[in-house]
SEMI-692679 format. One record per atom (N, C-alpha, C): residue in one letter; x negated, z, y negated. Coordinates in steps of 0.2 Angstrom, whole numbers, plus 5000, padded with zeros to 4 digits. Atoms other than C-alpha are relative to their C-alpha. Example, Ala and Ser with C-alpha at 12.3 -4.5 7.8 and 13.67 -1.06 7.14 Angstrom:
BEGIN
A499650005006/A493850395022/A499650004994/S500449995006/S493250365005/S500450034995/
***
This chain:
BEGIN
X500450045004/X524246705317/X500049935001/X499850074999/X524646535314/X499249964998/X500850034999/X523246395316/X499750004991/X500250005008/X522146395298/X499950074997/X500049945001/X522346585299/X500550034996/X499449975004/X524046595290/X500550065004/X499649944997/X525046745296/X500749995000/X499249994999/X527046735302/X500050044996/X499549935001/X528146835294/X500550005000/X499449974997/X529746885300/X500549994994/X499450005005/X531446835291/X500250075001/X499449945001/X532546965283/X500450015006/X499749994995/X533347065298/X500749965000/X499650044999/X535046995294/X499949925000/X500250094999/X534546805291/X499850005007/X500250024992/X533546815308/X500550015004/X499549974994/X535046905317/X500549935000/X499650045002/X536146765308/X499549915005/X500350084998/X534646605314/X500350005008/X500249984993/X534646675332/X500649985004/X499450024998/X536446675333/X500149925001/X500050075002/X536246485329/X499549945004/X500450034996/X534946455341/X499350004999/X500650005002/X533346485332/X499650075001/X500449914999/X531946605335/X499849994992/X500249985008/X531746695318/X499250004997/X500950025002/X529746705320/X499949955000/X500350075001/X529446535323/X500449994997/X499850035008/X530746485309/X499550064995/X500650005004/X529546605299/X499549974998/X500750035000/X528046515302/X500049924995/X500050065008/X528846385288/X499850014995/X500349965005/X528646495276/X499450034998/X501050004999/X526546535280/X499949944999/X500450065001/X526546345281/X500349994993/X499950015005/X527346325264/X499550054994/X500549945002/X526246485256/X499349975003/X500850024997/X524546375266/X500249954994/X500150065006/X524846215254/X499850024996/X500049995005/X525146305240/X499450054995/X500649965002/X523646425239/X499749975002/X500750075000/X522446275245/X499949964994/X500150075008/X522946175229/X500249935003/X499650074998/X523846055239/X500549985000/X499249965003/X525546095232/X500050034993/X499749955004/X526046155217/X500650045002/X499349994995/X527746185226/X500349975002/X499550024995/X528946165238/X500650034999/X499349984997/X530746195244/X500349965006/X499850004992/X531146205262/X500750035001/X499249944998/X533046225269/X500149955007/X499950034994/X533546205287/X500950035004/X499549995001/X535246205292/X500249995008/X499650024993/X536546195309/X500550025000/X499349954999/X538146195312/X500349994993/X499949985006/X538246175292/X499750054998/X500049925001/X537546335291/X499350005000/X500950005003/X535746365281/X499750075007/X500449964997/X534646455293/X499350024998/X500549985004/X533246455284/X500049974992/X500549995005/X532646445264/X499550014995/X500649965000/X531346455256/X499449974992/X500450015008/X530646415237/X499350024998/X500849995003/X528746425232/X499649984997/X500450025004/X527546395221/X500250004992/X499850015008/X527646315203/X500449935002/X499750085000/X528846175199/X499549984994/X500750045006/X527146145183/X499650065001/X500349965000/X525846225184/X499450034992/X500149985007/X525346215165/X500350074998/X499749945003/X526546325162/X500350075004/X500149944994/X526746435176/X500850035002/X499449994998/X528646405178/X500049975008/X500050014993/X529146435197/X500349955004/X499750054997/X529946335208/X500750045003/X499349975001/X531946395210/X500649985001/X499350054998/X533546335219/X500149944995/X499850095005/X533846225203/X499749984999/X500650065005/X532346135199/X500249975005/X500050074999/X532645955200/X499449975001/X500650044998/X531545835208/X500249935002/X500050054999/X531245665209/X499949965006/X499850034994/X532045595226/X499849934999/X500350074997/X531245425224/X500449945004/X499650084995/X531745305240/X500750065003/X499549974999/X532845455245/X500750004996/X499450025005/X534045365233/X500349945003/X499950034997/X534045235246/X500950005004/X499649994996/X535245315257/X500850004998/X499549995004/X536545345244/X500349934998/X499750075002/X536545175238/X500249965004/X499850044994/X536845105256/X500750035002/X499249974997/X538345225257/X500749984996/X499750045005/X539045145239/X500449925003/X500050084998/X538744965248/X500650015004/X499550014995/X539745005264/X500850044998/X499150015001/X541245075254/X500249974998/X499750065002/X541444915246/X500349965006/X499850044992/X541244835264/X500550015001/X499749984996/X542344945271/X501049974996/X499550015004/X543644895255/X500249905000/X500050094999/X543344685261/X499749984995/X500250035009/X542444655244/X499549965004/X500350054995/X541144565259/X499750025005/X500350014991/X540544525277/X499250044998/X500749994996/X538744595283/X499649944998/X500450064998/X538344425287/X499949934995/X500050055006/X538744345269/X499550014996/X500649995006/X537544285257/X499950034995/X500249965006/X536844385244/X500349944994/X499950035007/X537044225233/X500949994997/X499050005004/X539044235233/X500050034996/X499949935004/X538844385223/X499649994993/X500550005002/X537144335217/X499649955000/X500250064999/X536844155212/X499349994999/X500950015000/X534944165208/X499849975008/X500450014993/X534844185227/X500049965004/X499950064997/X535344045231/X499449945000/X500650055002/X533843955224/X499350035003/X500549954994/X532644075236/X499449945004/X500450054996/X531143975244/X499450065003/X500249974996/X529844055257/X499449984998/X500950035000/X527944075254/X499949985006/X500450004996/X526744005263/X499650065004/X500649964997/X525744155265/X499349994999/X500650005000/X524044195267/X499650004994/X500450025008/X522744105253/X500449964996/X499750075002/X524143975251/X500250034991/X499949985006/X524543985230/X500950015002/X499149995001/X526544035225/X500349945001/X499650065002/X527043865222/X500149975006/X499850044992/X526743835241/X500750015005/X499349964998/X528443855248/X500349965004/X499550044997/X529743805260/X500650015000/X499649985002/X531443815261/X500450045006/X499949954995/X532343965270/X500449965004/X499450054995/X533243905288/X500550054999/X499549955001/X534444055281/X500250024993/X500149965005/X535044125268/X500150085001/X499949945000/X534944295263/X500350045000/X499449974999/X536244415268/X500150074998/X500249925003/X536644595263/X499950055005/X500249954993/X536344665281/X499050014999/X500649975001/X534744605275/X499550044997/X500049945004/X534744705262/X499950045001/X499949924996/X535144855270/X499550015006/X500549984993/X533844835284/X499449984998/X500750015002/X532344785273/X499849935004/X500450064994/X532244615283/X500149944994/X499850065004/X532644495268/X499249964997/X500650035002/X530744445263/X499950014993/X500349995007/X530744535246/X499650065002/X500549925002/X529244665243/X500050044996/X500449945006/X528344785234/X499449994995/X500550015005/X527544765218/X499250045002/X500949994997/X525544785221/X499549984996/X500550065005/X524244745209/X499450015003/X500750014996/X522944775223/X500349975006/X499750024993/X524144695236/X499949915001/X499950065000/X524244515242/X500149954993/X499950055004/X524444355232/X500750024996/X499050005002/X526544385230/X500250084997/X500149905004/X526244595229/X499849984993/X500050015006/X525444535214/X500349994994/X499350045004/X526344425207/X500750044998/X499549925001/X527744575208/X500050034995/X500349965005/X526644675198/X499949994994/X500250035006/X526344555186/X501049994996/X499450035000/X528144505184/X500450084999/X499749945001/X528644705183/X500750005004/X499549974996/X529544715197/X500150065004/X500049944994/X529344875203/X500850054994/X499250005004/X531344895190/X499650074998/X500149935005/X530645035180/X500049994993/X500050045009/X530544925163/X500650054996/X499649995005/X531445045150/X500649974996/X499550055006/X531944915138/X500549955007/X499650054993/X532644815156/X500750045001/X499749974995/X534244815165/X500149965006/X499949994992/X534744805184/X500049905002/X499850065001/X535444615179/X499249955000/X500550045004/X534144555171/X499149995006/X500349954995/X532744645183/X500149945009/X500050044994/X533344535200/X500149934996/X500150085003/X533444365187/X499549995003/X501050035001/X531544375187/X499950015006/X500050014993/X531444425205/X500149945005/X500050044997/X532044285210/X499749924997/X500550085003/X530844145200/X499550025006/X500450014994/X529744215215/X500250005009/X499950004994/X529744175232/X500050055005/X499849964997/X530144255247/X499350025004/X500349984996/X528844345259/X499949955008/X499950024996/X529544275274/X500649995001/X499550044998/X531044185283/X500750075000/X499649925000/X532544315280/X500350015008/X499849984994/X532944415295/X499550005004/X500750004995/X531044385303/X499750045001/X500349934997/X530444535302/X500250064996/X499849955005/X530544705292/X499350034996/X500249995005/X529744755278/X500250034992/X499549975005/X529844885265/X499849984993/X499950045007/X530244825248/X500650044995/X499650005005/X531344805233/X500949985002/X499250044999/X532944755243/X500750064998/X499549945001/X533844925240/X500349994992/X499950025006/X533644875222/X500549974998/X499650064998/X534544725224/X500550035002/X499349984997/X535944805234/X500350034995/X499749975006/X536144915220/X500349984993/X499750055004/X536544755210/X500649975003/X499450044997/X537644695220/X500650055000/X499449955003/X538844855220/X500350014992/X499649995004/X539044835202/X500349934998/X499650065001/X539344645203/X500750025004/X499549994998/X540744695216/X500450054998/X499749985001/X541344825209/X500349994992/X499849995009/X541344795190/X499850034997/X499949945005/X540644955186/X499150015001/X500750034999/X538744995184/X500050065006/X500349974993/X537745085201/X500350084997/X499749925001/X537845275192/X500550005000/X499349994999/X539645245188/X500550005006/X499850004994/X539945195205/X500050065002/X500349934997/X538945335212/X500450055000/X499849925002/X539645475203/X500850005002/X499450024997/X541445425206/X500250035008/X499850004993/X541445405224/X499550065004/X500349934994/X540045515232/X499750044994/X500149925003/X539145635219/X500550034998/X499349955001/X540945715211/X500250005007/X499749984997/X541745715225/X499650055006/X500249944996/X540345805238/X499850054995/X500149945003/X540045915224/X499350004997/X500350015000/X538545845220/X499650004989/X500049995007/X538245905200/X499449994997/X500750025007/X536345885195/X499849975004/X500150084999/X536245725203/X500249954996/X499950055005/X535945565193/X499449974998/X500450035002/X535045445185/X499450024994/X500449995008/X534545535169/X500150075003/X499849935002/X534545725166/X500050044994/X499649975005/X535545825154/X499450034994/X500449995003/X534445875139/X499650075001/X499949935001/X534846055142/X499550025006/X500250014992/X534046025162/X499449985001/X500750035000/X532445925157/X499550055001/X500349965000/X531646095158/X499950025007/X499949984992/X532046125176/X499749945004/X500250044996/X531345945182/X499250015002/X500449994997/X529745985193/X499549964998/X500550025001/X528045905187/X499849965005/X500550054995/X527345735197/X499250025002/X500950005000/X525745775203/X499749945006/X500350024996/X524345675211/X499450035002/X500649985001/X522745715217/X499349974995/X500750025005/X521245695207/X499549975004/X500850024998/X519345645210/X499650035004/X500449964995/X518945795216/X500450055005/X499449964996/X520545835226/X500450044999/X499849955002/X521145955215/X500849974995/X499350045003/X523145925208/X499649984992/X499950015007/X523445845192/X500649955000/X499350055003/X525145775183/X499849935000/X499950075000/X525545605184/X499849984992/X500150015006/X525045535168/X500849965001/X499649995002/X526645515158/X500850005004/X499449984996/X527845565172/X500550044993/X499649935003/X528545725159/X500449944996/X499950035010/X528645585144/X500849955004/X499450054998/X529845485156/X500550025002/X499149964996/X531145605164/X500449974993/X499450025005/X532645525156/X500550064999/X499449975002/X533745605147/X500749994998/X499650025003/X534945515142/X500149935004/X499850054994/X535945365153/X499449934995/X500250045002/X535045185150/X499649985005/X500450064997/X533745065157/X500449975007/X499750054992/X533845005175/X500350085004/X499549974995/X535145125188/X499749965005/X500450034995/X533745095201/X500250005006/X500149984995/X534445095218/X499750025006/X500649954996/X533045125227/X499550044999/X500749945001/X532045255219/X500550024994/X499749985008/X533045305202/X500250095001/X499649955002/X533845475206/X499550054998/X500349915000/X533545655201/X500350065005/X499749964994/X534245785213/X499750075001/X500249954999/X534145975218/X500149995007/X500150004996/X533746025234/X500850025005/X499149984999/X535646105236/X500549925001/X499650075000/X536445935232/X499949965002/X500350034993/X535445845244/X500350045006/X499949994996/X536045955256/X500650005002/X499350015001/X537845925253/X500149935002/X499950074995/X537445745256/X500049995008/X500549994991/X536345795273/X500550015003/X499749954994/X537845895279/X500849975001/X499850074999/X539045745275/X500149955005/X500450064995/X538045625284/X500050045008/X499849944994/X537945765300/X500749995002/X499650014999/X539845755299/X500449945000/X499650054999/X539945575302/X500249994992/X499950005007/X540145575281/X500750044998/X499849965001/X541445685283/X499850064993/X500349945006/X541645835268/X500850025000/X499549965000/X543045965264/X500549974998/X499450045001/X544245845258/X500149944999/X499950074997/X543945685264/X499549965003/X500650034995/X542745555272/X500049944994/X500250025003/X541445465262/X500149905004/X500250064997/X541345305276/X500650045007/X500049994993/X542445265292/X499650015004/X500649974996/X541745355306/X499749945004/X500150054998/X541445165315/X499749994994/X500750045004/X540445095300/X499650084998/X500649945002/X539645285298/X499549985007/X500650014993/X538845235316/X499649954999/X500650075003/X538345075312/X499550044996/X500349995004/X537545135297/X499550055005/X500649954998/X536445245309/X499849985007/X500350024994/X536245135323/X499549964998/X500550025002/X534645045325/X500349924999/X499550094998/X535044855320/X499149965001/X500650054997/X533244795324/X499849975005/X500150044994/X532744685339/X499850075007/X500349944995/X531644855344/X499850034995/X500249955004/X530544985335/X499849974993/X500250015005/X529844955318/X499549965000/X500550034996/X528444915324/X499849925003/X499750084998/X528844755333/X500349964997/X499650035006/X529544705318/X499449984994/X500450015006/X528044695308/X499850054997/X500249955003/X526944815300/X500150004991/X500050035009/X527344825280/X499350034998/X500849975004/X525844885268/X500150084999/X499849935002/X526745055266/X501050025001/X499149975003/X528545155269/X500050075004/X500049914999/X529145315273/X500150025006/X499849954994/X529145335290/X499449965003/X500150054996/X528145275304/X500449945003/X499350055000/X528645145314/X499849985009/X499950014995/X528045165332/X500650055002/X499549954997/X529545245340/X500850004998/X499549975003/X530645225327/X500449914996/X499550055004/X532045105321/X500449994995/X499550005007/X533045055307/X500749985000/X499350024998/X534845055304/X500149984992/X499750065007/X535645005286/X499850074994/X500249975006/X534845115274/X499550075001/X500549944997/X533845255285/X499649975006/X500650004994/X532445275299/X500650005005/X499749964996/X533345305316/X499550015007/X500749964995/X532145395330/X500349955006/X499950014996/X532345305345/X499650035006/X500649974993/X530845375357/X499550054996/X500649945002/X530145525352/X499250015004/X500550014997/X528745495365/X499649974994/X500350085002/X528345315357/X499750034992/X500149985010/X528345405339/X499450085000/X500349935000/X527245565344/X500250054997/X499849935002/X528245705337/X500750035003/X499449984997/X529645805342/X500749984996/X499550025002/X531245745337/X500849985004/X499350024995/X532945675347/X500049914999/X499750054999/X533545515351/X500549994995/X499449995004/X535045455338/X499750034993/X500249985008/X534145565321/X499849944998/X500150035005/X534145485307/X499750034994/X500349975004/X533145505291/X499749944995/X500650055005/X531945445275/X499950054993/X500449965004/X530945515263/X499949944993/X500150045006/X530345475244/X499350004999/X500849995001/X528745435236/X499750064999/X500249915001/X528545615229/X499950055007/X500049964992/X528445675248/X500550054999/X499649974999/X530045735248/X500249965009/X499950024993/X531045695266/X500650035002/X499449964997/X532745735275/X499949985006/X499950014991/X533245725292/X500750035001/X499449954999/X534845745300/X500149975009/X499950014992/X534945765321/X500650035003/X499049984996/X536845735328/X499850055007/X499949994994/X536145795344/X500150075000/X500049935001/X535645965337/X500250034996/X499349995002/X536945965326/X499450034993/X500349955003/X535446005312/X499749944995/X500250045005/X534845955295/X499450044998/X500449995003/X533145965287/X500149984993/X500250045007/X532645945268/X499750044997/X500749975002/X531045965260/X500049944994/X500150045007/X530845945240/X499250044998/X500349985006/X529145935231/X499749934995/X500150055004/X528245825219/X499149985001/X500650035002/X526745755223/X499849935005/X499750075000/X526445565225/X499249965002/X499650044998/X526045475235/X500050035006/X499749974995/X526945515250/X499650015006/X500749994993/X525445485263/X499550044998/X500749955001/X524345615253/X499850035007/X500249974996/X524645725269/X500750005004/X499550004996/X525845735284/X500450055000/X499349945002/X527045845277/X500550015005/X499449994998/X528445785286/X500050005007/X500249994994/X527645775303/X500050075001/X500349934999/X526845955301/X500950045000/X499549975001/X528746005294/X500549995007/X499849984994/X529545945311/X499850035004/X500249974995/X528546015323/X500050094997/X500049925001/X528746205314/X500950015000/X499150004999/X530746165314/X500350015006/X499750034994/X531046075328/X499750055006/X500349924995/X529946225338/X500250054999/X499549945001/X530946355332/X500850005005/X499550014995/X532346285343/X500050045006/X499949954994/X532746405358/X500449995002/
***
């Protein structure tokens, strides 16, 4: 009996004989699927999808719930869900095959590419108005980009002065009628946060990167995208829009209500795109099946390695997963919100990387790497234990409940 009073239960005798051989005890990997069956019969969930892998090789999955609960359609390898920041990681893998192509440095301004940014000035802060400004002792770079250190935010129409101002300005790039171009102009009539490189903070900078690969490359972010990593890892109902035929399949937004009990996002349904157009968000934009993220996962596991060729050299796949911060997150600044904690844990160029599992309270390794979306989805992939997590569902915002805490320690315990 699991705590809360949910009962184990036992995988399928072949699958468990198959985990065990792989290093996992079969009851405690069980006890994911009680803990996915405890959300969903409390009303804290409409549904899940858990898949835990090693080696490449699925150890555990496991489907439940409703993907809507109007209609009482289930939740089912293919239903599509809205990955969010977990569009991050993709977009930062875009970036680095340009790099790797000399299209530019790390340590080059964003404004080479991207003249607005040139004209960048630094709030004051605090009470001071917008207008108060100074000017950066740097400019912005695309390392900054990629490590949230560049001193753009997060629209907030209950946040700060400059959150505000975001909100007002419709920066959070969801504008329909907008594109990508257009969308970082306006961004940049507002000032910076702070001095770029001074600290870390999560924000719109993935956005912006996602501008910058179609200025370098010529082509727009999806087309990128699909090109180089979705077609080639196989990656088929991933994308910015979904097919008319599919819109059926996309999992309902939920949030909590007043009385804690689910309800739809208001006009989530009305917006699943069907058709390619507006802004190709790179930090929130995709849609994705839990299969097709794990193609990505299992990728990134192999140094970005995949059956017939390699997404990044394996020297800029490390970079990409090293921590380029001073120290932990933490000591970097606390932001107003992101996807991971930040005692413990460091950041590399487009993911979380675990640095001290002590310092971070949960079980995990040195070296893993990870990051989640608003919808409290979450991957993880641990070189050490050669193993990928990935957890799809839809309800927003990602701090409702500790999901992805609860989901390590029922994974990472299953280890023998």
């Amino acid at each position: 009996m699991l705590a809360g009073g949910v009962t184990s239960e036992p995988l399928h005798a072949g699958v468990a004989a198959y985990a065990a051989a792989l290093g996992f005890c079969p009851l405690r990997l069980s006890r994911i699927a009680s803990w996915m069956q405890q959300h969903v019969a409390s009303g804290r969930l409409a549904g899940l999808s858990v898949q835990v892998a090693r080696q490449g090789q699925v150890v555990f999955r496991h489907d439940h719930g409703l993907r809507d609960l109007a209609s009482g359609a289930p939740v089912q390898p293919d239903t599509i869900w809205r990955i969010y920041s977990m569009t991050k990681p993709l977009t930062t893998v875009a970036a680095l095959m340009l790099y790797e192509e000399g299209a530019f440095q790390l340590d080059q301004p964003v404004a080479d590419f991207l003249p607005a940014f040139g004209a960048l000035r630094v709030w004051a802060g605090g009470d001071a108005p917008l207008s108060d400004t100074v000017a950066p002792v740097r400019p912005v770079t695309v390392h900054d980009l990629m490590t949230h250190c560049s001193g753009l935010v997060s629209a907030d129409a209950t946040g700060d002065t400059l959150a505000r101002a975001y909100a007002a300005a419709e920066m959070d790039f969801r504008r329909a009628d907008d594109s990508l171009a257009s969308a970082v102009e306006r961004l940049c009539r507002l000032p910076l946060r702070f001095q770029p490189g001074g600290r870390w903070h999560y924000g719109v900078s993935t956005d912006v990167l996602g501008r910058l690969v179609e200025v370098v490359s010529g082509r727009a972010l999806g087309q990128f995208m699909r090109e180089r990593i979705l077609v080639p890892l196989g990656m088929r109902n991933t994308g910015f829009s979904v097919a008319p035929s599919q819109a059926a399949r996309v999992a309902t937004l939920y949030q909590r209500g007043p009385a804690g009990a689910l309800q739809p996002v208001e006009g989530a349904r009305a917006q699943v795109l069907t058709t390619p157009g507006g802004i190709e968000r790179g930090g929130s934009g995709l849609y994705s099946t839990l299969d097709d993220y794990q193609r990505f996962a299992d990728a990134l596991l192999r140094r970005s390695r995949y059956d017939s060729g390699q997404l990044l050299g394996r020297k800029t796949f490390d970079l990409m997963v090293s921590n380029q911060m001073r120290g932990d997150l933490a000591s970097m600044g606390q932001a107003h919100f992101s996807e991971t904690t930040m005692e413990g844990i460091g950041f590399g160029l487009g993911v979380s990387v675990m640095l001290d599992p002590a310092r971070a309270r949960i079980l995990g390794s040195p070296g893993e790497f990870a990051w989640g979306g608003m919808a409290s989805t979450a991957f993880w992939v641990d070189p050490h234990e050669e193993m990928t997590v990935v957890l799809m569902t839809q309800l927003t915002p990602s701090s409702t409940y500790t999901l992805r805490r609860q989901l390590r320690v029922l994974s990472y315990s299953a280890l023998v």
